[in-house]
N, C-alpha and C positions, 0 to 999 in steps of 0.2 A: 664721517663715522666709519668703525672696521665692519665687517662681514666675517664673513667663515667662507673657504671653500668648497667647491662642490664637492658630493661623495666620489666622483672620479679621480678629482684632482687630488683630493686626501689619500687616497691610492696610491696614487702615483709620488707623492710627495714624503711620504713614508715616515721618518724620524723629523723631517724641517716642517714639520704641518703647523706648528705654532709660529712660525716665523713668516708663511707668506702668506699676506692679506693683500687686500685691496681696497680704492679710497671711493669714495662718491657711491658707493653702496646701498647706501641708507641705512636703519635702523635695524636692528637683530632682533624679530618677534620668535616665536615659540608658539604652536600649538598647545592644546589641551593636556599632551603625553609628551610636549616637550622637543618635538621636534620643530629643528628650525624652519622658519619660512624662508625661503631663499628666492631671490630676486632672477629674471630673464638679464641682469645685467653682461650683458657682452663685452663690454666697454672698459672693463674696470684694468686698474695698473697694479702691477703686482709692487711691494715696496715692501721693505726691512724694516720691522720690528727692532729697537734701540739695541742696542747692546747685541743683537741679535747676528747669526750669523750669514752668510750670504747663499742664497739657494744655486744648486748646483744646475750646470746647463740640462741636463734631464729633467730637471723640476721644472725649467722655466719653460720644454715643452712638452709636458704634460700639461702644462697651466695654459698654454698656450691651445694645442688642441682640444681642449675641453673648452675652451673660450668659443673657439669654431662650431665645433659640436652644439654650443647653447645658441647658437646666430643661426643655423639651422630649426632647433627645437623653436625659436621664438617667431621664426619666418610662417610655422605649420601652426602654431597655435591659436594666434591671435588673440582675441581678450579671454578666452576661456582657460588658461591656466592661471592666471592671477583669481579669476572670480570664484574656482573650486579648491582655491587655497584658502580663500574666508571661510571654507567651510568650520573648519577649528576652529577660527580664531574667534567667528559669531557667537561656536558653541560655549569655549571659554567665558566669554561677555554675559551671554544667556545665562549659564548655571554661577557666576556673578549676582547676576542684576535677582537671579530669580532666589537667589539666598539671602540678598540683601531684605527682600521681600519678606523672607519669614518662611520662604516654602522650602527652604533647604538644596540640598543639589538633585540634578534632573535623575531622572531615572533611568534603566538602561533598556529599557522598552522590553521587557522579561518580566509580564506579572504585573499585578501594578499599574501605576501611573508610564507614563510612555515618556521618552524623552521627548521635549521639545525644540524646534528649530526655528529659527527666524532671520529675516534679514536678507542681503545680497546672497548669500552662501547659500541659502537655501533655495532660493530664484535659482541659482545654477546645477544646485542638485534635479529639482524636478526638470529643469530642463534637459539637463543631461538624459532623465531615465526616460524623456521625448524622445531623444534622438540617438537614442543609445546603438538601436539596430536600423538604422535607417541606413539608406542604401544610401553609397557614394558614387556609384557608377551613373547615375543622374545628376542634373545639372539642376541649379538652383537653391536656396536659401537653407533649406532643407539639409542637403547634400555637401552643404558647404559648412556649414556648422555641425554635423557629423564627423569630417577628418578634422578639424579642430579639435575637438571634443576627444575625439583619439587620441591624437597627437601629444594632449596637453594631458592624459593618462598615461599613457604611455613614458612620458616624463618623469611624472611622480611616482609612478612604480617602480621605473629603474632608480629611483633617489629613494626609493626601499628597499631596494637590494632584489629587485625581481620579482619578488611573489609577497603578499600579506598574509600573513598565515592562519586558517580558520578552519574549525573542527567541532567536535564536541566537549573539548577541552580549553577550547578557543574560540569564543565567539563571538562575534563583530555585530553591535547593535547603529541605531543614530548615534546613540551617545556621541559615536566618534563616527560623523560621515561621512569625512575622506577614507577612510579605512573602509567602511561598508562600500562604496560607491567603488573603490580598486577590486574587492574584491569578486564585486559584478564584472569588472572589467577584465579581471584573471580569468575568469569562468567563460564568458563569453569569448575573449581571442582567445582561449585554448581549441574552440571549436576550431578554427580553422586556418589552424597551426600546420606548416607543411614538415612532413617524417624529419626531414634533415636541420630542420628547428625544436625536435623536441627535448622538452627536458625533464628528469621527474620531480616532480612536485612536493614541494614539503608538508602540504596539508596532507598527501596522501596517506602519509604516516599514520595522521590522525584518523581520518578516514577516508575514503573505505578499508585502510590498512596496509601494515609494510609489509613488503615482500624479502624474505630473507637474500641476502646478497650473495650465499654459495646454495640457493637452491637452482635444481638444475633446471634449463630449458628444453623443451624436450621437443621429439618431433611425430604427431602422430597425426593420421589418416581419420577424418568424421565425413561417413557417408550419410547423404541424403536423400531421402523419398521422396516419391511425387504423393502431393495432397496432404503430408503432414503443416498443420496449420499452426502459425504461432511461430515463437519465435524457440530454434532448436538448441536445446541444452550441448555445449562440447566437452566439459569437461575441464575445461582449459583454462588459465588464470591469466591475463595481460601483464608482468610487468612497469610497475609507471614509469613513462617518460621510454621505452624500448620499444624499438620496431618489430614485430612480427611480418612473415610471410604467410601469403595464403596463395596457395597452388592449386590450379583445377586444369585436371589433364582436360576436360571436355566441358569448357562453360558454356551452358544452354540456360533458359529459363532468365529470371530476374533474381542476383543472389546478392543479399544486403548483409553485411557482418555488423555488430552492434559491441563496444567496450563497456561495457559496466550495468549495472542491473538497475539500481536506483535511479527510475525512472521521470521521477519528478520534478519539475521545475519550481522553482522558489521564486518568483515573480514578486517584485516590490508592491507594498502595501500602503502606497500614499494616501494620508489623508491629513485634515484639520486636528486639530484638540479642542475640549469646551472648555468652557471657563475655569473646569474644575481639574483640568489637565489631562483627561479622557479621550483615549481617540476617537471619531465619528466615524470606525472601519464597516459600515452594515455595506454587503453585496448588492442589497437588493434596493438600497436608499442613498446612493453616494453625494458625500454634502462637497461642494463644488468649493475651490480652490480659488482667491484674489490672489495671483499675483504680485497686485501692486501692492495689498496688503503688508505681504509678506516679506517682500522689499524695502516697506517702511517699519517693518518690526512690530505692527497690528495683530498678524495671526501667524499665529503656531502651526507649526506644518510637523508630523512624523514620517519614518517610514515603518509602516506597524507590523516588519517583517526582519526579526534579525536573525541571524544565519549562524547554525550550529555544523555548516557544512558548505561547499562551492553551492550555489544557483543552478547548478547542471553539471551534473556529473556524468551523463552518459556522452558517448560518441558516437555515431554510424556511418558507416559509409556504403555506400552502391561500389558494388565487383562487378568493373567490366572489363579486366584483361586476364588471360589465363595464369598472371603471377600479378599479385599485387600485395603493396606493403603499408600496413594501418599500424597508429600505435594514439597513445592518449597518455597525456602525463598526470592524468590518476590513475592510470590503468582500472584493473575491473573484471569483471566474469564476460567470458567471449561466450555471447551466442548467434545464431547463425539464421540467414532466413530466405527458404527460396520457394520458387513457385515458377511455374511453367515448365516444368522437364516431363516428360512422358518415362524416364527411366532410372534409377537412381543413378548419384552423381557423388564422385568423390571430392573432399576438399583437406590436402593437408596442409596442416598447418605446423610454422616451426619458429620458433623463440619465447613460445609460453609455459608456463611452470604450471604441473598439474595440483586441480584442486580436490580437497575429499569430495565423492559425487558415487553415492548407491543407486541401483535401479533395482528398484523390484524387479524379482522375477530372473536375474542378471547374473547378480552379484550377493553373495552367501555374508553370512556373519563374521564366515571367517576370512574370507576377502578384507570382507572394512577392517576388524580387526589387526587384521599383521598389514594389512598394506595400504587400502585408501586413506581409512583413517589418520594416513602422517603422510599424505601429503602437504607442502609445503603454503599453500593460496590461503589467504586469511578467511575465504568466504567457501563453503560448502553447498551443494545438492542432494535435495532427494527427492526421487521421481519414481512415480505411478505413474499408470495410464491414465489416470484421472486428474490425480494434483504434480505439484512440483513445489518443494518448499527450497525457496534459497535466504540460507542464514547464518552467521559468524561461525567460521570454523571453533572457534571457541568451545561454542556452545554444544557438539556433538563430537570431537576426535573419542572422549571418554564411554561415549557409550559402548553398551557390548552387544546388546538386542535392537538391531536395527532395523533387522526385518520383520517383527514387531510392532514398530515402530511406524514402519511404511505401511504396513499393510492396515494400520489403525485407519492411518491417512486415505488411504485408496479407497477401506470403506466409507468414508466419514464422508468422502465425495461420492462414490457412489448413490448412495443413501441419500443424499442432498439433490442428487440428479434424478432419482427416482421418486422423489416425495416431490419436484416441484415440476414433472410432467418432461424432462426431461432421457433420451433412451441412454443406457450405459454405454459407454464409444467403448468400451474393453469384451463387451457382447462377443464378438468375432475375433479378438485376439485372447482372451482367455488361456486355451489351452497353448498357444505360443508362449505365453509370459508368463505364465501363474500354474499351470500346469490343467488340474481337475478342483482348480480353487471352488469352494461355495458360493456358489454367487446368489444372489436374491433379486427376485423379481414378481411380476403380477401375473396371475393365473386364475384363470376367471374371477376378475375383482378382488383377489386377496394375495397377501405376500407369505411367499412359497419359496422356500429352499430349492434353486432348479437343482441341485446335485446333492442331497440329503446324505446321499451316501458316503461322498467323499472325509477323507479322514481331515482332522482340523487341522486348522493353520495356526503358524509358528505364535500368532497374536491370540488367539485362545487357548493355546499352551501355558503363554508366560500368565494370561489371565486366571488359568484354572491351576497355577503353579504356585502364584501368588495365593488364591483364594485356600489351597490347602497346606500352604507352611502358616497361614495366619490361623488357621484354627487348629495346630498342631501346640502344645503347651506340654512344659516338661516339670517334673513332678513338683516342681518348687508353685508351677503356676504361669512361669513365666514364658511368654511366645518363644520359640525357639528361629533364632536367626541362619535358615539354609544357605548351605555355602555349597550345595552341589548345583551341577548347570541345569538350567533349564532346557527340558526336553526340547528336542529339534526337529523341525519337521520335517514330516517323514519323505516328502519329494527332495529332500533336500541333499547334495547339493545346488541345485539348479536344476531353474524347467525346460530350456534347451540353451544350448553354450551361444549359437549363432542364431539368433532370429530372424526368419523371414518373414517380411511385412511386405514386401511390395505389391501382392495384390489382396491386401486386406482393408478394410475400411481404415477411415483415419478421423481423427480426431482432437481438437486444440485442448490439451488439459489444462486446469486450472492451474496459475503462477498464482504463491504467492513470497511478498519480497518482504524481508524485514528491513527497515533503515533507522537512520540517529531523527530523522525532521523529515517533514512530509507536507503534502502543500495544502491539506487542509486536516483537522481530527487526528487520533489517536491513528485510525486504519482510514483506507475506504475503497470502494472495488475497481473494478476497470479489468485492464489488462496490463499489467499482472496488479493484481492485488496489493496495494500497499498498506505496511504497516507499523507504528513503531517500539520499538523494543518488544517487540511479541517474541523475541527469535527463542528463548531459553524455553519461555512457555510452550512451545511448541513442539518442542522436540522431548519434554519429559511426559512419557511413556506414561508411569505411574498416575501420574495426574490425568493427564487424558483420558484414560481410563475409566476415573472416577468423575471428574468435571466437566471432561470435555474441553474445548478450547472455543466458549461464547462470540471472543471478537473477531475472530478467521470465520468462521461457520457465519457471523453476521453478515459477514461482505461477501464471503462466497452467495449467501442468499441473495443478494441483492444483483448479483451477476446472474442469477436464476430468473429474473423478472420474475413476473404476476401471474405465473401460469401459463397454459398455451392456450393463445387467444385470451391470453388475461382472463381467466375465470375468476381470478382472484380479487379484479381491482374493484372493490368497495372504495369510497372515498376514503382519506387518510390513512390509505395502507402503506404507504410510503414504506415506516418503517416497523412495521407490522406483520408485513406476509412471508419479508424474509428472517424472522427471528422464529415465524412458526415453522417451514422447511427446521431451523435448526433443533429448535424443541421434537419436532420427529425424529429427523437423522439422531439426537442423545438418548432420546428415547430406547428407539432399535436398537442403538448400537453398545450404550450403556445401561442400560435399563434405568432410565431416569424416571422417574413420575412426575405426569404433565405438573401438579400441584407442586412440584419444585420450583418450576421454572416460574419467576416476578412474585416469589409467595405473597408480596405484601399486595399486592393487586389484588387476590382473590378475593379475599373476605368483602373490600371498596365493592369490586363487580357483581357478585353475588349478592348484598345486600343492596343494591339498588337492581337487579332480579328481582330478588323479592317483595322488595318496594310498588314494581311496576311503574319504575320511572319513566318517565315518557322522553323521546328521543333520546336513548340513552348513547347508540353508537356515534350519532351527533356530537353528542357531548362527553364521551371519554375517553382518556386520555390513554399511549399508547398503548401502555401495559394494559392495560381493562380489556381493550378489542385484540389482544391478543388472547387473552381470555376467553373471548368470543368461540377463536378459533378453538383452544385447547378444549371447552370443554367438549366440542363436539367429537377430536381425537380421540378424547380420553370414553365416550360413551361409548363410542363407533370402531376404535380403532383405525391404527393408521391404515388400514387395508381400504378404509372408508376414504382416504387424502387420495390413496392411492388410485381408485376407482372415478374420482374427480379429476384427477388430472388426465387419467388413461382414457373416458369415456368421448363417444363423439356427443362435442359441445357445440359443432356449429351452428346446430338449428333450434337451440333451445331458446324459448320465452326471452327475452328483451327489451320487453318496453319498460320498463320500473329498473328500479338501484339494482337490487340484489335478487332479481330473477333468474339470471344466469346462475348464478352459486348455487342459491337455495334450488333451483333443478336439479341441478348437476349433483349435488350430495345427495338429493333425495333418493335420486336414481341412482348411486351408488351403494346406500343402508337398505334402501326396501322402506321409506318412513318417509313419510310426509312432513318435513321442518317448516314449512310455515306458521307453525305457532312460536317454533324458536327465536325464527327471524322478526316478527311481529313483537316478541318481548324486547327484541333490543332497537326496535322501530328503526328497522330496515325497510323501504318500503320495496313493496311487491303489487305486479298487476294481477288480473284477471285472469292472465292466461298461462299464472304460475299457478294458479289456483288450480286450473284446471289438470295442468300437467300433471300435478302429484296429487289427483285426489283418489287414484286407486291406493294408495297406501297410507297403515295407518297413520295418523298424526303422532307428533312426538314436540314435547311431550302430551301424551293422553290421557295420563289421567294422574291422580291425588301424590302417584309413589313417583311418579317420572319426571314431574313437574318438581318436587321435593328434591331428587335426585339432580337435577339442575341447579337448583339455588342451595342446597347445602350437599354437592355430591362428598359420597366415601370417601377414605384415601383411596388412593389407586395400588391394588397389587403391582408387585416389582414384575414387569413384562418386557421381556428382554431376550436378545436372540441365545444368551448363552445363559438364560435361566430356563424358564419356559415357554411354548408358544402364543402367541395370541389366539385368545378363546373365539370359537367361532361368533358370529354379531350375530345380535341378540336375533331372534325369528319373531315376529309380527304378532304380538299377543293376541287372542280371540277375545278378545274383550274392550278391544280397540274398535270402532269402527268408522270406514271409510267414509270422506263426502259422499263416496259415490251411493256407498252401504244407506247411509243417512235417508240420503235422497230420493232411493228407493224404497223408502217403507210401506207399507201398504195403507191408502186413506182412509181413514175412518168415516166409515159412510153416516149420512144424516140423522139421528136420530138411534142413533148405536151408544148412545152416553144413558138412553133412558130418559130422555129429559123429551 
């Protein structure tokens, strides 16, 4: 039987590639997409096709050292390259036998039914993702089926031309397994690829994005602080597949460089199918895996993870010589990260292309404008003291109000830090960055403008600029569209050119990162924050303004934990106590009314309120005990959240559920909530009884109780409408247990009787 030559040899062979084959070959199969299978055969004779003409002496050695080349590749592989080449050819058979069936063809594990695997092919898939990372510098079974398993990718990738290309325009499911299983293996050798092997990558195009080929590399100096925490924004964009330099006149300390932001790993999701074509992916239940099954074609195996993107995008490496050279052939946002230096520490860096990257506080509107804004790096920054957003350059070169913009963000975290007991890290660098910005804070119990006086910032400008061209209409009726700039604030240009931080506190601000796939959910928290496709949402000004931004404020809360000392954790707060942090921070910051937030919950919660359902926080669901929380905001005010978290809670009541809370608010309104907590059978001991029984109960009586199960709308309360009204003072009409308890006894025989 003929063959085909290898992708080398067709190289090499150029115009005669139809003419030289070889004999004792075997049979010519094909994959699922067509590509051929080709044989470890070393052995084979080249021969002339009839009529054909004679291959010239360069043909016969290129034929020849490719012949050598494959007596090597077959010496390192051993059975593992033939066994991950069934991978197609099962799945062909599979989506075959499985249409013959009536079920049609498999699916591509996107939605839906998942594709199905079975057979020898699949046997070598899971085995592969066993020993994928196993160390070969050890000796044994293990370690030896590791460089195999290498070797025998390593093959197949170079008989793809190098790289399989996968993106968000491109994406590699089971469907096709040898393709998913290379393209774990691109991802992974890239980690630790030496500079003088790099090359840049064609997914990177796709994503995380191309880098234009006459943008320039530039060479700039990023000093570092001692005690800044987290990982440090540069500015700076890596190039894929290019080496940078990174120079430190004076390396002290532990200094780690990190290439690319998306920080997630995409870890295969092996599991069964049911009978019904279903994968059996539960975390927390994993249904166990026959081998032999699966060998004889019994059970269906997927991998319920397919990839809109590499498995691992980022690189790091540890700096320990005063010059050293990193690069990664995705390239990526270069940030930086050290610790241990008692004095700040310079590092320049030179052959990366800079990216758009605002700082509050830094850099003016009209900076971004004429000149960040068109830098050339596909991904952008923007940075507060508080947060850091990194997202498609796309999504921001156009805007023109960006510090605005930031400064939305700066409070939205702030506010976030302050509603869940958290101190603002920008406290002490204020006037360095921000100038005589307004900041907010607690003062005795209540939230208080610490700088009332200061004139507003550029973000309540555009809001109060916006709110008076919309109610401005011109005689026809119709709103009139202002085309003059918006007022600019009046510190502005900038709050000092060069800031010094070195002996000021420090602080890790919140990251958060947009991506195409994430390793679990839409978002979810950590460090840095991941999320997906939030990046547009985030950056429009307008809308935040009005909505907020829900799914960021959700995982920032969740990086807030429970309170300090968890005051907060009631059972199933999980995801509860950080959506209420968010309903405050929208609140303050937009003037939202708590009755906005989950509307379709209230009326459910309230109506079994009034019910007097019994274990109600038991039994409801999340939005309901969020409810919980809001209505006590909305009675109390957020000054009341506020007093909660800021009060000392270590020694309050503890023996029951919800002792600590119900203390800790009580002591914060001047009211006694044990009857609140009681409606939603929170249980409580004795010695929360006691604690809040100087103050009145709440609620106390016919209007408060009313007020609870069906309250008001809520007035618009908002920092850039009006203040919150002072809470409410302790009716006389209310009286305490203690009041109760002391009443005068009515002596024997005082009824007349």
């Amino acid at each position: 039987m003929r063959g085909l030559l290898t992708m080398a040899a067709c190289a090499a062979a150029g115009a005669a590639l139809a003419q030289l084959t070889f004999r004792d070959g075997g049979p010519v199969e094909t994959d699922s997409q067509g590509h051929v299978i080709e044989r470890l055969d070393y052995d084979r004779k080249i021969s002339v096709q009839e009529g054909g003409r004679v291959p010239t002496a360069a043909e016969y050695r290129a034929e020849l050292k490719e012949r050598e080349r494959m007596k090597e590749v077959a010496r390192k592989v051993g059975p593992w390259f033939d066994a991950i080449q069934r991978l197609e050819i099962d799945q062909k058979a599979a989506e075959e036998k499985h249409a013959a069936d009536g079920g049609g063809l498999a699916g591509d594990g996107v939605g839906g039914k998942a594709a199905g695997q079975t057979g020898q092919g699949m046997v070598a898939y899971i085995e592969a993702m066993r020993v994928f990372n196993s160390s070969t510098a050890e000796g044994g079974s293990v370690a030896k089926d590791a460089r195999q398993l290498k070797a025998a990718l390593e093959e197949l990738l170079y008989r793809r031309g190098g790289e399989v290309l996968c993106g968000p325009s491109h994406g590699v499911s089971i469907k096709w397994p040898l393709e998913l299983l290379l393209v774990r293996y691109q991802s992974w050798k890239a980690q630790s690829l030496p500079m003088d092997e790099l090359y840049p990558a064609k997914s990177a195009d796709l994503w995380p994005g191309k880098v234009p080929e006459d943008a320039e590399r530039v060479r700039k100096k990023v000093r570092l602080y001692p005690g800044e925490g987290g990982w440090v924004s540069t500015g700076l964009y890596v190039p894929p597949g290019e080496v940078i330099t990174l120079d430190c006149g004076s390396l002290t300390g532990t200094l780690t460089a990190q290439i690319g932001c998306h920080s997630d790993k995409l870890d295969p999701k092996i599991c069964p199918l049911d009978e019904e074509g279903n994968p059996l992916d539960d975390p927390y239940d994993p249904q166990p895996i026959n081998l032999m099954k699966v060998k004889m074609g019994w059970q269906q195996i997927t991998d319920n993870r397919p990839l809109w993107r590499w498995p691992d995008m980022v690189r790091t490496f540890r700096i320990e010589k005063k010059r050293e050279e990193i690069g990664h052939v995705l390239g990526g946002v270069l940030w930086l990260k050290w610790s241990g230096g008692k004095r700040p520490m310079d590092v320049e860096v030179s052959g990366c292309v800079q990216m758009p990257w605002f700082r509050l506080g830094i850099d003016t509107d009209e900076d971004w404008v004429e000149t960040l804004s068109k830098y050339p790096a596909p991904w952008a920054e923007i940075q507060t003291k508080t947060v850091i957003l990194t997202v498609e350059s796309k999504h921001v070169r156009d805007i023109k109000e960006m510090t605005a913009l930031a400064q939305w963000w700066g409070k939205a975290a702030a506010l976030m830090l302050r509603v869940s007991g958290h101190g603002l890290p920008t406290d002490g660098e204020a006037d360095n960055y921000r100038g005589a910005r307004r900041e907010w804070g607690v003062l005795d119990k209540k939230l208080v403008q610490m700088n009332p006086s200061a004139p507003p910032d550029t973000e309540e400008l555009v809001r109060a600029a916006r709110a008076e061209r919309a109610a401005e209409t011109n005689r026809y009726g119709v709103a009139e569209i202002a085309q003059e700039e918006v007022p600019q604030d009046p510190r502005a240009p900038r709050a000092i050119k060069t800031p010094t931080r070195e002996n000021e506190p420090k602080a890790t601000p919140i990251r958060i990162v947009d991506d195409t796939q994430i390793s679990i959910g839409a978002g979810h928290s950590g460090y840095p924050i991941m999320c997906m496709g939030w990046g547009a949402g985030m950056v429009n000004l307008e809308s935040l303004q009005k909505n907020g931004s829900w799914g960021a404020l959700h995982e920032i809360g969740h990086n807030m934990g429970q309170g300090p000392g968890g005051i907060f954790a009631l059972p199933g707060n999980t995801e509860v106590v950080n959506n209420f942090y968010s309903t405050c921070t929208m609140n303050l910051l937009n003037g939202t009314p708590f009755r906005a937030f989950r509307s379709w919950a209230w009326p459910t919660a309230l109506d079994k309120l009034a019910k007097g359902t019994p274990d109600l926080w038991t039994n409801a669901d999340v939005a309901e005990r969020l409810v919980f929380y809001m209505i006590l905001a909305e009675q109390f005010g957020v000054e009341g959240v506020m007093g909660v978290v800021n009060g000392k809670n270590d020694k309050l009541p503890a023996d029951a559920t919800g002792d600590r809370l119900c203390c800790a608010w009580s002591r914060a309104v001047r009211r006694d909530l044990t009857p609140y907590f009681e409606m939603w059978g929170i249980g409580l001991s004795k010695a929360a009884y006691t604690f809040t029984q100087d103050w009145p109960p709440w609620p106390g009586n016919d209007a408060e109780r009313a007020a609870v199960t069906t309250p008001p709308p809520s007035e618009e309360t908002s920092r850039y409408a009006k203040d919150y009204a002072e809470m409410a003072e302790n009716p006389e009409d209310i009286k305490t247990r203690r009041q109760l308890r002391q009443r005068p006894l009515l002596k024997k025989g005082a009824s007349g009787k």
